[in-house]
N, CA, C and O atoms as a Tinker XYZ file with bonds, in Angstrom:
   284  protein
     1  N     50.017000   90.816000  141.168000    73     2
     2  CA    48.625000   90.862000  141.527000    64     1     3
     3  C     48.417000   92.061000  142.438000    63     2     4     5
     4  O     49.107000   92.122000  143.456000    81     3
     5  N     47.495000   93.063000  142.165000    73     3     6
     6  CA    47.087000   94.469000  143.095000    64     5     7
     7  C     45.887000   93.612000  144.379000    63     6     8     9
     8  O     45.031000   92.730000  144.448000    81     7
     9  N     46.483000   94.462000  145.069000    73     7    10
    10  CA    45.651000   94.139000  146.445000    64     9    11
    11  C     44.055000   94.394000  146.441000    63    10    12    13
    12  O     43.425000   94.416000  147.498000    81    11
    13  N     43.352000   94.613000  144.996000    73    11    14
    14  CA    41.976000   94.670000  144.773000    64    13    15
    15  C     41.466000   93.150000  143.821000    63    14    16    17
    16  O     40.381000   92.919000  143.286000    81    15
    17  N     42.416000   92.503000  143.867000    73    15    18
    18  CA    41.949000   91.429000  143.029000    64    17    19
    19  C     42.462000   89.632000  143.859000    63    18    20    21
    20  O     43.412000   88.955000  144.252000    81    19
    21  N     41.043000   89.668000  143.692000    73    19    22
    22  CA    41.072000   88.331000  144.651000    64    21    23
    23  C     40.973000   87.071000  143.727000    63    22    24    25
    24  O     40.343000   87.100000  142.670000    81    23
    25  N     41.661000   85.916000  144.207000    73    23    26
    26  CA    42.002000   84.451000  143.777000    64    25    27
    27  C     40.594000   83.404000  144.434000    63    26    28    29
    28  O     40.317000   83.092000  145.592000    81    27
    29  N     39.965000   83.093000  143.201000    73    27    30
    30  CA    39.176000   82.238000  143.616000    64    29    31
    31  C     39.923000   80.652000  143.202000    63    30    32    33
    32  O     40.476000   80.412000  142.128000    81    31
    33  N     39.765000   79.688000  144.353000    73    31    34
    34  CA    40.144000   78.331000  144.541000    64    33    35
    35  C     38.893000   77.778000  144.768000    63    34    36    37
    36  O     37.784000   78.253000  145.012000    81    35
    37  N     39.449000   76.379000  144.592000    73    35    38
    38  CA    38.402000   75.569000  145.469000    64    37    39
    39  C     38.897000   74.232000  146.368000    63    38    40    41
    40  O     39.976000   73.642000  146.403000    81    39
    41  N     37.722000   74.036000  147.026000    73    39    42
    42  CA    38.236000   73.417000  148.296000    64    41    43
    43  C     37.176000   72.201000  148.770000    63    42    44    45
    44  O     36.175000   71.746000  148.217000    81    43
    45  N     37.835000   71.880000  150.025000    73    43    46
    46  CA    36.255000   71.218000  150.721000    64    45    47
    47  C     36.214000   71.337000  151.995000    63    46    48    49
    48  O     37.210000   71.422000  152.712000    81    47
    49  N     34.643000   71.356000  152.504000    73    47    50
    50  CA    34.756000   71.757000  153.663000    64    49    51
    51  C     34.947000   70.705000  154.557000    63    50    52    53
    52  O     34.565000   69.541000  154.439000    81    51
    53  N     35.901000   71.494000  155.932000    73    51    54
    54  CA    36.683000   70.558000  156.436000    64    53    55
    55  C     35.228000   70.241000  158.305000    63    54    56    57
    56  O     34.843000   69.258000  158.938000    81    55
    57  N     35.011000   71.601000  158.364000    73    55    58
    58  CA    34.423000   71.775000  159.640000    64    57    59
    59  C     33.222000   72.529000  159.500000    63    58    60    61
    60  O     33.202000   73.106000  158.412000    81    59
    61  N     32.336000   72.712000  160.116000    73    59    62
    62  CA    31.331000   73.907000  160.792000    64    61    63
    63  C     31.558000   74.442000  161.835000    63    62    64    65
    64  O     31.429000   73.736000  162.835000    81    63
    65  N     32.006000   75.971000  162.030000    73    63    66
    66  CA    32.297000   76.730000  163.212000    64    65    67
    67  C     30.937000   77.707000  163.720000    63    66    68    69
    68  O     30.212000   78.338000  162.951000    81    67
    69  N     30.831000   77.658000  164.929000    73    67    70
    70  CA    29.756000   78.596000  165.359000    64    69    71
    71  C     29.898000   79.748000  164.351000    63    70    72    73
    72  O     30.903000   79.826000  163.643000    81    71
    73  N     28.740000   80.783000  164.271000    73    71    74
    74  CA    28.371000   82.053000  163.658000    64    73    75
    75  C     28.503000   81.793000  162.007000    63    74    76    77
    76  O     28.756000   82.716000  161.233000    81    75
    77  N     28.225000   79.934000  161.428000    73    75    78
    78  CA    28.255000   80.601000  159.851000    64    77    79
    79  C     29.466000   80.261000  159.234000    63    78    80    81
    80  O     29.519000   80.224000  158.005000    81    79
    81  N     30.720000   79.938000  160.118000    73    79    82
    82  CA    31.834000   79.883000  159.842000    64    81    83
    83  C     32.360000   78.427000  159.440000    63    82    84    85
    84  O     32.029000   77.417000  160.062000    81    83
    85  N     33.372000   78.425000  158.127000    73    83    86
    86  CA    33.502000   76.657000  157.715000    64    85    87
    87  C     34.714000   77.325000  157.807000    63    86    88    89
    88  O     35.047000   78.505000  157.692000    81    87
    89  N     35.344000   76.192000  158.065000    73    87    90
    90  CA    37.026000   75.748000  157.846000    64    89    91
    91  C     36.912000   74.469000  156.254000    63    90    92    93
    92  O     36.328000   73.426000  155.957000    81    91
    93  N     37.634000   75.187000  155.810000    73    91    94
    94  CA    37.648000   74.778000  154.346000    64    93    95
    95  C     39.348000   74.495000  154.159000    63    94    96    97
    96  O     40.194000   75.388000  154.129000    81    95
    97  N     39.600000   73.102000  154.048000    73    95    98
    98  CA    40.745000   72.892000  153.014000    64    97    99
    99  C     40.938000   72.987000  151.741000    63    98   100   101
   100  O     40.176000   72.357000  151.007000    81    99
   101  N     41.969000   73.769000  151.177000    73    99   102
   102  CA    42.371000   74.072000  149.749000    64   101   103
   103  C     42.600000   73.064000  148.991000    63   102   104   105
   104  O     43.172000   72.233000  149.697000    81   103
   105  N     42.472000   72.663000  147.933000    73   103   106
   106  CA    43.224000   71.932000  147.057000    64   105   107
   107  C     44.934000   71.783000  147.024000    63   106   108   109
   108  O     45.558000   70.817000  146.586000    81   107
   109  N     45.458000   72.946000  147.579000    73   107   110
   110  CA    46.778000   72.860000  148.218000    64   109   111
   111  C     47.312000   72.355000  149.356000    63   110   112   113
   112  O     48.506000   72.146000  149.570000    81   111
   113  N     46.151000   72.116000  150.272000    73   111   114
   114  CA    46.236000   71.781000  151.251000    64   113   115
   115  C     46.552000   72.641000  152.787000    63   114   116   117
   116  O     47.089000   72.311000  153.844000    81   115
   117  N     46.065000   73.596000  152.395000    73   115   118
   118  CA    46.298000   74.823000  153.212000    64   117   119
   119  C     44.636000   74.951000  153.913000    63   118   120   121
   120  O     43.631000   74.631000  153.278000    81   119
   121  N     44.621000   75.415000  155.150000    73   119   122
   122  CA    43.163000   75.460000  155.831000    64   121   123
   123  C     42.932000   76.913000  155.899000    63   122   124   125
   124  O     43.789000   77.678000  156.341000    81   123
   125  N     41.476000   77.406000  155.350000    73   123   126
   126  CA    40.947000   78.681000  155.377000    64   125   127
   127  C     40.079000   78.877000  156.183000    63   126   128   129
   128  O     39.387000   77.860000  156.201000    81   127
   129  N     39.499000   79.999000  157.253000    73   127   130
   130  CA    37.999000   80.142000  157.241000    64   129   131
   131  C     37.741000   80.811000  156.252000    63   130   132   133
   132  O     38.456000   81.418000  155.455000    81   131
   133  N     35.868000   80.567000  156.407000    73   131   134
   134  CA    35.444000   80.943000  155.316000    64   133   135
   135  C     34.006000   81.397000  155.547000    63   134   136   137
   136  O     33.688000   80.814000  156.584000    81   135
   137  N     33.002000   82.100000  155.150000    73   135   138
   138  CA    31.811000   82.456000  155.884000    64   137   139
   139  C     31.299000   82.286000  153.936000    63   138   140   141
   140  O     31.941000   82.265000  152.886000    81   139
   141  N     29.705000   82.190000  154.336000    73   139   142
   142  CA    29.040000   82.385000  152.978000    64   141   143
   143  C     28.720000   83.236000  152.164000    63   142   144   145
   144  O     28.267000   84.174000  152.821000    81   143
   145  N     28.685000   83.475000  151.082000    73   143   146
   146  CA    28.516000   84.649000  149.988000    64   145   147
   147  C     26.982000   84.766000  150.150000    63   146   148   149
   148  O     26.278000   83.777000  150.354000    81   147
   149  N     26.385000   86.316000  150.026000    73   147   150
   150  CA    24.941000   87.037000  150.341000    64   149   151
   151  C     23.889000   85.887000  149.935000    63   150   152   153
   152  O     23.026000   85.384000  150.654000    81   151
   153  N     24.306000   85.500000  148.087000    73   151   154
   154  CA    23.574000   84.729000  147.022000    64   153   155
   155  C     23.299000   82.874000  148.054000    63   154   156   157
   156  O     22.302000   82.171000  148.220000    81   155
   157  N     24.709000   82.749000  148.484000    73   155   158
   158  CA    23.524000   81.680000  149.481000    64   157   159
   159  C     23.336000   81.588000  150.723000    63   158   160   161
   160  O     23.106000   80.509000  151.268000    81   159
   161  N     23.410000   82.777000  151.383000    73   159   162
   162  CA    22.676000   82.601000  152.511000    64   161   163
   163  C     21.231000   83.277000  151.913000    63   162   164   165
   164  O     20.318000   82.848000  152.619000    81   163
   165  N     20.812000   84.002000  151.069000    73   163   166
   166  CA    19.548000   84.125000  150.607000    64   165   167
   167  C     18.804000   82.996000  150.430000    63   166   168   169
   168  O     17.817000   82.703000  151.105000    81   167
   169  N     19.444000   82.102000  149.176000    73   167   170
   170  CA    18.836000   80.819000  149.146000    64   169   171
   171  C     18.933000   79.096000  150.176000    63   170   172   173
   172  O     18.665000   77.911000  149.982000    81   171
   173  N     19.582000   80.118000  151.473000    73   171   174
   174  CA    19.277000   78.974000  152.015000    64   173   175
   175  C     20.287000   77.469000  152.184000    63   174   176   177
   176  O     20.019000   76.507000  152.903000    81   175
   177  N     21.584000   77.651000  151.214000    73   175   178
   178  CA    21.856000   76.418000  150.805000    64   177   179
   179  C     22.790000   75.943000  152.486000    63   178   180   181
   180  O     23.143000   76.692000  153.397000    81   179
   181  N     22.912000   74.773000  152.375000    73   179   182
   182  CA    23.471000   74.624000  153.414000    64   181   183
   183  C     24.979000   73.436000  153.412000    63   182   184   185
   184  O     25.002000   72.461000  152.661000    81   183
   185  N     25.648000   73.629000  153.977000    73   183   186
   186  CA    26.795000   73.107000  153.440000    64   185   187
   187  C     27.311000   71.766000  154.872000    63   186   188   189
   188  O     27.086000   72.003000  156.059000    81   187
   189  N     27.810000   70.801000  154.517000    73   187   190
   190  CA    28.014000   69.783000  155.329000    64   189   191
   191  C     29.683000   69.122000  154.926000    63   190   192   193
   192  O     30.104000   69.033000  153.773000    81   191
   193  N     30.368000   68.757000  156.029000    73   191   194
   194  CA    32.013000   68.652000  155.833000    64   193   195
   195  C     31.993000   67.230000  154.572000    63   194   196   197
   196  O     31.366000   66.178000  154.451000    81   195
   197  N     32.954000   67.881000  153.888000    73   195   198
   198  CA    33.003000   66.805000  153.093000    64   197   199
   199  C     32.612000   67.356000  151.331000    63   198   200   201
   200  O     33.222000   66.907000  150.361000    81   199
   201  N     31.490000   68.390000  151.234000    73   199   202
   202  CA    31.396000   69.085000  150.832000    64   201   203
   203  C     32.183000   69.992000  149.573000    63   202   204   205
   204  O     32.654000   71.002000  150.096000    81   203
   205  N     32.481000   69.955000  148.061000    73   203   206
   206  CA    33.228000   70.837000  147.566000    64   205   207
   207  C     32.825000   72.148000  147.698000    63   206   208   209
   208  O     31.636000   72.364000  147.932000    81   207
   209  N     33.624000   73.085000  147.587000    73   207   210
   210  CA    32.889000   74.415000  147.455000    64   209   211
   211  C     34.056000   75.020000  146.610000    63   210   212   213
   212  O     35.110000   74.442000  146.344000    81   211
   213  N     33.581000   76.664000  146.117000    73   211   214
   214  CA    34.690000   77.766000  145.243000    64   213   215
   215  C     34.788000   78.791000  146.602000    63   214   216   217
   216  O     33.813000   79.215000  147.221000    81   215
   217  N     35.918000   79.019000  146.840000    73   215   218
   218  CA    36.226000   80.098000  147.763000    64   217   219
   219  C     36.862000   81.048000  147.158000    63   218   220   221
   220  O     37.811000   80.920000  146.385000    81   219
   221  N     36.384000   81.943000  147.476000    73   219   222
   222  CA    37.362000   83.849000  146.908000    64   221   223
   223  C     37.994000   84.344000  147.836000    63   222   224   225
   224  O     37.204000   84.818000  148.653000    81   223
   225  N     39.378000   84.519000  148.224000    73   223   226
   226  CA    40.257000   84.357000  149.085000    64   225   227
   227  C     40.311000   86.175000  149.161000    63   226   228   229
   228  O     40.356000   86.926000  148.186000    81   227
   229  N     40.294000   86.509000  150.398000    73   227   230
   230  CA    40.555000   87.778000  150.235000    64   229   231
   231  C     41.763000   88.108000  150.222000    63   230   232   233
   232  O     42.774000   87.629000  150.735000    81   231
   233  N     41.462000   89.390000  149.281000    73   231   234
   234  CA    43.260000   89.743000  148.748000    64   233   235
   235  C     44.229000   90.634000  149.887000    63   234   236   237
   236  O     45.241000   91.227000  149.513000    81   235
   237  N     43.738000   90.636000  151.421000    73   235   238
   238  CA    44.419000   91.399000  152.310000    64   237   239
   239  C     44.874000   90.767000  153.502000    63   238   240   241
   240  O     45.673000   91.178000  154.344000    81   239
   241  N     43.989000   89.290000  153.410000    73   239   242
   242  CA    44.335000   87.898000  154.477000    64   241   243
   243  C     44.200000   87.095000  153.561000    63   242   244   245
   244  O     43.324000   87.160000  152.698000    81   243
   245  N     45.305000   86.008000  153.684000    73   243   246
   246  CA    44.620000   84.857000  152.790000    64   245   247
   247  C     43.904000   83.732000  153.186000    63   246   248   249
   248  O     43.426000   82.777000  152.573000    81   247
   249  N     43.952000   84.149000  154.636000    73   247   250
   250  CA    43.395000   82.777000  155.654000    64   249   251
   251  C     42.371000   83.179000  156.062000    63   250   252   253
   252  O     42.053000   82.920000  157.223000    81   251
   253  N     41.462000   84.008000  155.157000    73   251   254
   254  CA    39.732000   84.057000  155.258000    64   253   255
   255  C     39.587000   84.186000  154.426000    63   254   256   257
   256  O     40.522000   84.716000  153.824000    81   255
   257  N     38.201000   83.810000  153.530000    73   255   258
   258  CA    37.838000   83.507000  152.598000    64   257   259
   259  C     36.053000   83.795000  152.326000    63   258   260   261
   260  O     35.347000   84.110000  153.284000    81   259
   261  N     35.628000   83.682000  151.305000    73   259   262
   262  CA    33.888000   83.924000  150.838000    64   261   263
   263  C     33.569000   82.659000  150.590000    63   262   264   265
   264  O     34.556000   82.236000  149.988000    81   263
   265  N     32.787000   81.778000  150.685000    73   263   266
   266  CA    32.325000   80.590000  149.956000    64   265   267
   267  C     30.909000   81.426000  148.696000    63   266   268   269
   268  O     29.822000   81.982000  148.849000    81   267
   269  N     31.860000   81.023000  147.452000    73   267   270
   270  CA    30.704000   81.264000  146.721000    64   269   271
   271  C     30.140000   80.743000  145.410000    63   270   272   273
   272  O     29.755000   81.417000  144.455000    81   271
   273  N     30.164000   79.152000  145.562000    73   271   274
   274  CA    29.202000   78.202000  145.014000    64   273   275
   275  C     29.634000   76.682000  145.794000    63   274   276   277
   276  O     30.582000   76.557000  146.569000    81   275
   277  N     28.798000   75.719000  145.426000    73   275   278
   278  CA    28.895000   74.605000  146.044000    64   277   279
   279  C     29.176000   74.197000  144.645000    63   278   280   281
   280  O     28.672000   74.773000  143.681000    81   279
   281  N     30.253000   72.868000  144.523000    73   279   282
   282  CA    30.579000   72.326000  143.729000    64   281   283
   283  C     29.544000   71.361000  143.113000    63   282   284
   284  O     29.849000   70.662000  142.146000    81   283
């Protein structure tokens, strides 16, 4: 895998962190942050623990992440 291509998983959210920020557990069981993709903080959506979501893991940390759809 090249360091321009990122792994989307999915997860659920575990927490809400000040500034926007979720702590999201993997389906592996591994804990990410994660902040929201442009498409929903435009629309607004809002996310609560417990929550599935798709995360796109960035390919240079793997322990931050995009949230970008709600399950």
């Amino acid at each position: 895998m090249g360091a321009d291509q990122a792994v989307t998983v999915a997860g659920t959210v575990a927490e809400e962190r000040p500034a926007a920020i979720y702590a999201v557990v993997l389906d592996g069981r591994r804990q990410v942050l994660a902040h929201l993709a442009g498409t929903l903080q435009r629309n607004f959506v809002r996310l609560v623990p417990g929550d599935r979501v798709e995360v796109v893991l960035a390919p240079d940390d793997p322990g931050r992440g995009r949230i970008v759809r709600k399950i």
